[in-house]
KEKE-3310 file (N, C-alpha, C; in steps of 0.2 Angstrom, whole numbers, plus 5000, padded with zeros to 4 digits):
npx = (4869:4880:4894:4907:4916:4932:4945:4960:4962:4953:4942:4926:4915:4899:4886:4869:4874:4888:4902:4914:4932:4944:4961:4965:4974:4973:4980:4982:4985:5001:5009:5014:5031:5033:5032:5036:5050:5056:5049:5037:5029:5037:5029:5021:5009:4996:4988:4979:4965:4958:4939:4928:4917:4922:4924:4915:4908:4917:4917:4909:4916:4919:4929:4942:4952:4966:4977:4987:5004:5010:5013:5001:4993:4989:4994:5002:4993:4983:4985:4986:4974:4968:4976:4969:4954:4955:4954:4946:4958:4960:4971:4983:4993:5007:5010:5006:5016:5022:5011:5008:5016:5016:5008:4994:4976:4975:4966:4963:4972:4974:4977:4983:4966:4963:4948:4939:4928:4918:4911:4899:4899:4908:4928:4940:4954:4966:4977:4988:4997:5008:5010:5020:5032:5047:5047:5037:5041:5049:5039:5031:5022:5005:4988:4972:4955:4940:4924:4911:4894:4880:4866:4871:4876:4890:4906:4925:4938:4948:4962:4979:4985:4991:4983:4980:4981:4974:4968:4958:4953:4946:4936:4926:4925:4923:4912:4909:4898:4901:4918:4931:4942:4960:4964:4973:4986:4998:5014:5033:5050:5057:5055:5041:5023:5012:5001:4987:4987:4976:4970:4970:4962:4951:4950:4948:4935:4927:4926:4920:4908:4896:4896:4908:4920:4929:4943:4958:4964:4971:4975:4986:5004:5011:5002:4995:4983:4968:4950:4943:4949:4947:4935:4932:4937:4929:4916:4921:4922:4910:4907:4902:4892:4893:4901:4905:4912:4920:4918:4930:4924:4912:4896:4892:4877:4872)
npy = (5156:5166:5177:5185:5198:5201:5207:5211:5194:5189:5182:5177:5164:5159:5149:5139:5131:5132:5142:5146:5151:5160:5159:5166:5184:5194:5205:5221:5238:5241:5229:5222:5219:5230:5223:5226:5237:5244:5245:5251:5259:5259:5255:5249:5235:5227:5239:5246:5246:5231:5230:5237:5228:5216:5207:5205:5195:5185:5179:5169:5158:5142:5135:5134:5136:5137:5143:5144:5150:5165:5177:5188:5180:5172:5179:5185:5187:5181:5169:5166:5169:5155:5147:5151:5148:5136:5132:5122:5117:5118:5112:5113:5097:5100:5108:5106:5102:5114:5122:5115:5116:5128:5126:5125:5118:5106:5097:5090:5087:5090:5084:5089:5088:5077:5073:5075:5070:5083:5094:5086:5088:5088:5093:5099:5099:5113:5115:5129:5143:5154:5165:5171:5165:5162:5167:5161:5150:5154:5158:5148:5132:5132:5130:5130:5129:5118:5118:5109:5109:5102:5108:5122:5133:5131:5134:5141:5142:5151:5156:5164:5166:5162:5161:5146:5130:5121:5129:5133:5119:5118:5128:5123:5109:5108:5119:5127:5137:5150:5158:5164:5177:5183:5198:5210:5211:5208:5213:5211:5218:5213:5202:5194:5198:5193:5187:5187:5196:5207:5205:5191:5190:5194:5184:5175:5177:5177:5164:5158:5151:5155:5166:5178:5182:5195:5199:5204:5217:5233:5234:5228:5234:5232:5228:5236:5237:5243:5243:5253:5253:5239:5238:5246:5237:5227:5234:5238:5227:5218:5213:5216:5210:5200:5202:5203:5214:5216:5228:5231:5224:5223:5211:5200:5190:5174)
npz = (5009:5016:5010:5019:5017:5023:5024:5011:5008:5016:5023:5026:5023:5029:5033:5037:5047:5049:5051:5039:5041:5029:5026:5038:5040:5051:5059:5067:5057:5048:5054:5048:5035:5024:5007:4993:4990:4981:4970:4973:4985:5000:5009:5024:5030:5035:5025:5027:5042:5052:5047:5058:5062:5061:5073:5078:5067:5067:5080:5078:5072:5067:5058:5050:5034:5027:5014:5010:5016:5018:5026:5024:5023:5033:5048:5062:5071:5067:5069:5085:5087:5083:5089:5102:5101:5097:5085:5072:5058:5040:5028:5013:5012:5012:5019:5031:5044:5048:5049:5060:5071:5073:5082:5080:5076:5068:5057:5044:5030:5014:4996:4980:4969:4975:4981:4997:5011:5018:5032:5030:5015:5002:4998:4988:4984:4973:4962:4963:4956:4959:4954:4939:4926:4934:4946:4952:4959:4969:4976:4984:4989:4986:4988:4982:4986:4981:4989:4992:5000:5008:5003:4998:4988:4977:4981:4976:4981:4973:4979:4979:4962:4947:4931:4927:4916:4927:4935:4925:4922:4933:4935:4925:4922:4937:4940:4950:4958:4964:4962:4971:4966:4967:4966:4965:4958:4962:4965:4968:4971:4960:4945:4937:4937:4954:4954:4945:4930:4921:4910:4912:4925:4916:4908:4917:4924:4913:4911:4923:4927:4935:4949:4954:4966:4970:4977:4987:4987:4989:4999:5003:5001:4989:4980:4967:4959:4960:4967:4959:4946:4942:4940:4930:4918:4920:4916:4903:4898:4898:4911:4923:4929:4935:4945:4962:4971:4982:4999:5013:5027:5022:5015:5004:4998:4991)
capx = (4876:4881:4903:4909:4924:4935:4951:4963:4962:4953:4935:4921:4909:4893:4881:4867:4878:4896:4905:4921:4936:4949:4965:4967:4975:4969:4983:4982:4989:5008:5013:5019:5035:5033:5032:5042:5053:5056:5044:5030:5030:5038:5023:5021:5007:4993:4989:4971:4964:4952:4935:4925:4913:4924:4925:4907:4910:4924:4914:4906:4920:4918:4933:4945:4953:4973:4979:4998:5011:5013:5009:4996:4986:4992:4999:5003:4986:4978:4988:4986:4965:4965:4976:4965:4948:4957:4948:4951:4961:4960:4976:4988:4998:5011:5011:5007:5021:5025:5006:5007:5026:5015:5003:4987:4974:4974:4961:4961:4976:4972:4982:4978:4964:4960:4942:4939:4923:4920:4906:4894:4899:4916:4932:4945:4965:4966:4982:4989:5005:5010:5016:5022:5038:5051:5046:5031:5045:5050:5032:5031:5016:4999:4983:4964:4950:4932:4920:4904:4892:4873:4861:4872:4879:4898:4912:4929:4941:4956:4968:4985:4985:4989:4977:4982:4976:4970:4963:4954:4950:4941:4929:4925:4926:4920:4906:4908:4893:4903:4923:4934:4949:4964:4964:4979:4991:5005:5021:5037:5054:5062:5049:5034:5016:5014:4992:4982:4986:4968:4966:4967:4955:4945:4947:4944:4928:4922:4923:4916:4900:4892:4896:4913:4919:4934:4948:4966:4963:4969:4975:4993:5008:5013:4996:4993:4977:4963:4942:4939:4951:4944:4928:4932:4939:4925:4912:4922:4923:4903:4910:4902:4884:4894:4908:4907:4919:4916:4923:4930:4921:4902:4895:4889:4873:4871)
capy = (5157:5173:5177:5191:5200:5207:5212:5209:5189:5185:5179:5171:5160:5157:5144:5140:5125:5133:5147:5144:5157:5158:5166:5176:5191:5198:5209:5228:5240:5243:5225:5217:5222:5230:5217:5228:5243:5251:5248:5254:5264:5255:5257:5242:5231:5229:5248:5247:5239:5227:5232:5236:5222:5210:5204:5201:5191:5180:5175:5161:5154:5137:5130:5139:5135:5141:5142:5144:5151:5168:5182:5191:5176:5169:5183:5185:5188:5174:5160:5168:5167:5151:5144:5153:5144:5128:5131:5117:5118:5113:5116:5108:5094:5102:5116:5103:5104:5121:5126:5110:5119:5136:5124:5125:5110:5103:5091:5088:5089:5087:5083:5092:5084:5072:5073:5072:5072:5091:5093:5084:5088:5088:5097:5096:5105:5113:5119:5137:5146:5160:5169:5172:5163:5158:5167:5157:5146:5157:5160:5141:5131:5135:5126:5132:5124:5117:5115:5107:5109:5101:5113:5126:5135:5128:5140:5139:5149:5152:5160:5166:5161:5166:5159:5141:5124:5118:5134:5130:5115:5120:5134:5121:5103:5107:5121:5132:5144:5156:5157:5169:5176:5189:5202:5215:5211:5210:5211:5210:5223:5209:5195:5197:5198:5186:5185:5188:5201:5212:5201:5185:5191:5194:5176:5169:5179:5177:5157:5157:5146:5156:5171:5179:5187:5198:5200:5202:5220:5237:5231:5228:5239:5227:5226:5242:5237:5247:5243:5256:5250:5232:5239:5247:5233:5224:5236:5238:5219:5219:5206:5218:5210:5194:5201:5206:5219:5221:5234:5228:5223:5220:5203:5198:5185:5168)
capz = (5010:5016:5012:5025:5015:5029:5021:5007:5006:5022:5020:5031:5023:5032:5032:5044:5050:5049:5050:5038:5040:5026:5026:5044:5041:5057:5064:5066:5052:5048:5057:5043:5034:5014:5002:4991:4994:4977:4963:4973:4991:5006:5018:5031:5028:5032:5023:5032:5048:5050:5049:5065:5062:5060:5080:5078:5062:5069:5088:5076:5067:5067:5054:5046:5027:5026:5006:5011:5023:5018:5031:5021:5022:5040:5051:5070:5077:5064:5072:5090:5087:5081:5093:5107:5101:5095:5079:5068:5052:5035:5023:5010:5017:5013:5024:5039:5047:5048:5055:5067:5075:5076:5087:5075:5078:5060:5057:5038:5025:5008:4991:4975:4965:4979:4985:5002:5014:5022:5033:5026:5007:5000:4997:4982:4985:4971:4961:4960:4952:4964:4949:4930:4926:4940:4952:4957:4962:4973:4980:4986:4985:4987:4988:4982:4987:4981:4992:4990:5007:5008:4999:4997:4984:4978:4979:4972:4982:4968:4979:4974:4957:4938:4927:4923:4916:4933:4936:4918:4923:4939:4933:4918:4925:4943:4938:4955:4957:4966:4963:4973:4960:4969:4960:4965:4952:4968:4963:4971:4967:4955:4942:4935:4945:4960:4954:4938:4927:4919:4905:4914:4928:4914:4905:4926:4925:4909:4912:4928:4926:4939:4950:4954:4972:4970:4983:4989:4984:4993:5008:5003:4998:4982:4976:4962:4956:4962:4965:4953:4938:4939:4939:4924:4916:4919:4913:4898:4896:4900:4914:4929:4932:4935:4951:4967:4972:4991:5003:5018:5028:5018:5013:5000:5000:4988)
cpx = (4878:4892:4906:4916:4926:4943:4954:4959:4957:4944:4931:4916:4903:4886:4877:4871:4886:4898:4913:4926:4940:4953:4967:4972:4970:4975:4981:4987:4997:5010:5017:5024:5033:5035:5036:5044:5056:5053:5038:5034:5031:5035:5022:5013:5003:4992:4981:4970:4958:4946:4929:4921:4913:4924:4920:4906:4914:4922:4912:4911:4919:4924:4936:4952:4960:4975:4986:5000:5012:5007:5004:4988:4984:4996:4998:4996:4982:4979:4987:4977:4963:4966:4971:4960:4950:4953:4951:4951:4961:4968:4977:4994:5005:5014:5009:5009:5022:5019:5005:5012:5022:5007:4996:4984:4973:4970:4961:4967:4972:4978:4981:4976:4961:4955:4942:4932:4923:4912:4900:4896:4906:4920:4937:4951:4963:4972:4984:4995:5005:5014:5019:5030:5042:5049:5039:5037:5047:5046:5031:5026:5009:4994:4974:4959:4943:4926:4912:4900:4883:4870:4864:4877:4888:4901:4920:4934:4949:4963:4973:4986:4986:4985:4981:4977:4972:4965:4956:4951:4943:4935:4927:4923:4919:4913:4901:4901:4896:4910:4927:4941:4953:4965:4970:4986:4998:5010:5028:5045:5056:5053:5044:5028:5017:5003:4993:4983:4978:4965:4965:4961:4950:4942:4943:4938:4924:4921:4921:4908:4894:4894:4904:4913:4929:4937:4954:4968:4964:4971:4983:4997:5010:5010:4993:4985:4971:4957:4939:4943:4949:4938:4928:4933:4935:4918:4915:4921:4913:4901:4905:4895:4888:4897:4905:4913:4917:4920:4925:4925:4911:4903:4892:4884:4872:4867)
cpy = (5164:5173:5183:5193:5206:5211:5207:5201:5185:5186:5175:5169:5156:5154:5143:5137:5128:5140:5147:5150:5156:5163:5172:5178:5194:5202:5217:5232:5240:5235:5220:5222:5224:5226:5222:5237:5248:5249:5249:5255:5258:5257:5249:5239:5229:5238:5249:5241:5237:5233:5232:5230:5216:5204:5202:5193:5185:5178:5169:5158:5147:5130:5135:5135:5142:5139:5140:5150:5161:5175:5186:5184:5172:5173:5180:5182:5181:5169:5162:5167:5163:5145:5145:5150:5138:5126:5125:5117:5115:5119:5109:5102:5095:5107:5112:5104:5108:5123:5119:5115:5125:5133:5125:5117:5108:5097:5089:5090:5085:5087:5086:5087:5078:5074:5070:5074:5078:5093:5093:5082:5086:5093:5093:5101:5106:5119:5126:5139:5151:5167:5167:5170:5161:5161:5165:5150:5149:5158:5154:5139:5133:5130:5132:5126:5123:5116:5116:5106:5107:5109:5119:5127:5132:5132:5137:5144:5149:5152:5164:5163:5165:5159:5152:5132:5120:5122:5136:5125:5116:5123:5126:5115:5103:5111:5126:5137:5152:5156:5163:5172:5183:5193:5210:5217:5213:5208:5213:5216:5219:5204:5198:5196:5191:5185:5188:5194:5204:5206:5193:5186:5191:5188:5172:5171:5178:5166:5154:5155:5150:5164:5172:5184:5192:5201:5200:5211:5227:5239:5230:5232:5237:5227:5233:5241:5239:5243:5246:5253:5243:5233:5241:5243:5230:5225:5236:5232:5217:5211:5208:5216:5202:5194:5205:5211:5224:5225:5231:5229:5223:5211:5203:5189:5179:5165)
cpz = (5010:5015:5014:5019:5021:5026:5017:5004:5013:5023:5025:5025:5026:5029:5037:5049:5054:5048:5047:5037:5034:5026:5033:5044:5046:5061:5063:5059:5053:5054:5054:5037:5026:5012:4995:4991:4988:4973:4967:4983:4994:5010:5021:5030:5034:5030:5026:5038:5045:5050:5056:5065:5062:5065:5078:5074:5065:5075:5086:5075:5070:5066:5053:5040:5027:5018:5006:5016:5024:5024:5029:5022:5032:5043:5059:5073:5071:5069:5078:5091:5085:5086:5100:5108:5100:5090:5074:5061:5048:5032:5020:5013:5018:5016:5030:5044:5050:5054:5062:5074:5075:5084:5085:5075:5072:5060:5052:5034:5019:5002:4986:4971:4969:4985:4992:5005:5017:5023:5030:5018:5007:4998:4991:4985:4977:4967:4961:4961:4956:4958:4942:4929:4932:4946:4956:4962:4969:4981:4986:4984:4987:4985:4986:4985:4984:4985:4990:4996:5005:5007:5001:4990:4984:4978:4977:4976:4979:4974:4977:4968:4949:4934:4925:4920:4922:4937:4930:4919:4929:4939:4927:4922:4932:4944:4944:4954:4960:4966:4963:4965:4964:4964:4961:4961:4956:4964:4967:4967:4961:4954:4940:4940:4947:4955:4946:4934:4924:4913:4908:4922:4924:4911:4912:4925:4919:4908:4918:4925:4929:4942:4953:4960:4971:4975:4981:4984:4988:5000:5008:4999:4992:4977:4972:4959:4960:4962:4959:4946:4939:4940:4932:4919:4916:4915:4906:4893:4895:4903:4920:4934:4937:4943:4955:4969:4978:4993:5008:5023:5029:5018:5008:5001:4994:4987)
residu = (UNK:UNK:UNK:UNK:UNK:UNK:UNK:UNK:UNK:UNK:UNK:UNK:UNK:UNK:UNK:UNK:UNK:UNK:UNK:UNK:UNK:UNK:UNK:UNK:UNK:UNK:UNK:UNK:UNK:UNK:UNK:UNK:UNK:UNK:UNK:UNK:UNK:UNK:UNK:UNK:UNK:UNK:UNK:UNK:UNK:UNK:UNK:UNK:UNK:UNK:UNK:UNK:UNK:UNK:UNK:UNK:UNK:UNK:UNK:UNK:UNK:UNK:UNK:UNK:UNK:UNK:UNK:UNK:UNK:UNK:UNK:UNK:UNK:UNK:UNK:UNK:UNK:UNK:UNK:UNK:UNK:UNK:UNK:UNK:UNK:UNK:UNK:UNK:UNK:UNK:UNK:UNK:UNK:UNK:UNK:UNK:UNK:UNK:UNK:UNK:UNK:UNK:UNK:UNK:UNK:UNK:UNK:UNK:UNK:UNK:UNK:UNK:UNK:UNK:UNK:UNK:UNK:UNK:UNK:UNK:UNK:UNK:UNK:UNK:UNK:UNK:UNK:UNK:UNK:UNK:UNK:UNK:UNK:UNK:UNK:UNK:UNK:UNK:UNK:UNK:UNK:UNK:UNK:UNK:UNK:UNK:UNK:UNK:UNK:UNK:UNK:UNK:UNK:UNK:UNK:UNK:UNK:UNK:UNK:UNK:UNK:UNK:UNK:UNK:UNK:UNK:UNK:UNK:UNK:UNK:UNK:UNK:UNK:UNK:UNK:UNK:UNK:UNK:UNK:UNK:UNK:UNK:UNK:UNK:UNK:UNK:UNK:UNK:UNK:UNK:UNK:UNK:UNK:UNK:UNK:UNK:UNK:UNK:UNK:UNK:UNK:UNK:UNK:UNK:UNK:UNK:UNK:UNK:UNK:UNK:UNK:UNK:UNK:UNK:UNK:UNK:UNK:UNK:UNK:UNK:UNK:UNK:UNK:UNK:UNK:UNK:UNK:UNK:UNK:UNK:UNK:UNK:UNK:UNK:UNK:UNK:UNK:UNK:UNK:UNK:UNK:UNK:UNK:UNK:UNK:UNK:UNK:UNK:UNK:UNK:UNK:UNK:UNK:UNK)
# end
């Protein structure tokens, strides 16, 4: 299993069988508006473009894996390259709707906690908190996934997420060999972080069962957490043998 990191939250996993996308954030820089406008610069979003390599990457796709609704994860040019191939889409049932009305070929909704078949192997929904006190309410809902694919590696892709009992249960229960976890510490002008603060990145990593990929990092104007401070954070923790912490556009291989 090879997992392409293209930008921010937007990830391919490849297999010999499949090529799974998740997340496309595929538009050019500065096309989405600042995510917030005074506690940190108001620059336009994305803050880098894709990486060249990416087209290449993205000729296979095969499937494609949506978490939730928000344009860092699902922009213009996503939903305009999915519609184009007629890729077919897995997401939260609750977000049906909404990507049906953009005209997206939705093949699979799932529930949280409720196993379903996925080629071949299977797939789990799996809960996550957009954020520290009310304003995860705000955030709406959001879905991770489990998937389990014939003789390959399991992954675990978090999402948006602060570290909670379902997100405990997951790393624990399920026993992921590779679990993605956002790591920007995005936050918004008003509320606490929308993602993980440093010490709960470090508990996600330090009970990870297996290996850890790190995203959602860099790429947006909201997001203050840097590659090098969670590296350092890691090294200090002596968490750094365990995480990936790609560039855009590398892969890492499984």
């Amino acid at each position: 299993m090879k997992i392409h990191h293209l930008r921010n939250a937007t990830l391919v996993i490849e297999t010999e069988e499949h090529v799974i996308l998740v997340d496309p954030m595929l538009g050019k820089r500065k096309t989405i508006a600042p995510f917030t406008i005074f506690r940190y610069k108001p620059k336009r979003n994305p803050l880098v473009a894709l990486p060249k390599n990416s087209r290449d990457i993205l000729t296979n796709v095969t499937h494609c894996l949506i978490t939730h609704l928000h344009p860092d994860h699902i922009d213009k040019a996503g939903e305009v390259f999915l519609r184009r191939k007629s890729i077919p889409v897995i997401c939260s049932a609750k977000d049906e709707k909404v990507l049906l009305q953009r005209g997206l070929n939705i093949v699979q909704t799932l529930e949280y906690w409720e196993p379903q078949p996925f080629l071949g192997g299977r797939i789990i929904g799996i809960p996550a908190r957009h954020g520290y006190g009310w304003i995860a309410k705000l955030m709406g809902n959001v879905m991770g996934f489990h998937i389990e694919l014939p003789n390959q590696k399991s992954i675990y892709i978090s999402s948006d997420t602060i570290f909670t009992d379902d997100v405990q249960k997951a790393l624990i229960e399920l026993k992921p060999d590779i679990a993605t976890v956002a790591c920007g510490t995005a936050r918004l002008d008003i509320g606490q972080p929308l993602l993980m603060r440093m010490n709960d990145i470090m508990k996600f990593t330090t009970l990870a069962p297996g290996k850890v990929f790190a995203n959602h990092l860099e790429a947006l104007n909201h997001c203050p957490t840097t590659r090098e401070e969670l590296r350092k954070a890691l090294t200090e923790n002596n968490l750094l043998s365990k995480v990936a912490i790609p560039s855009d556009g590398t892969s890492v291989d499984y």
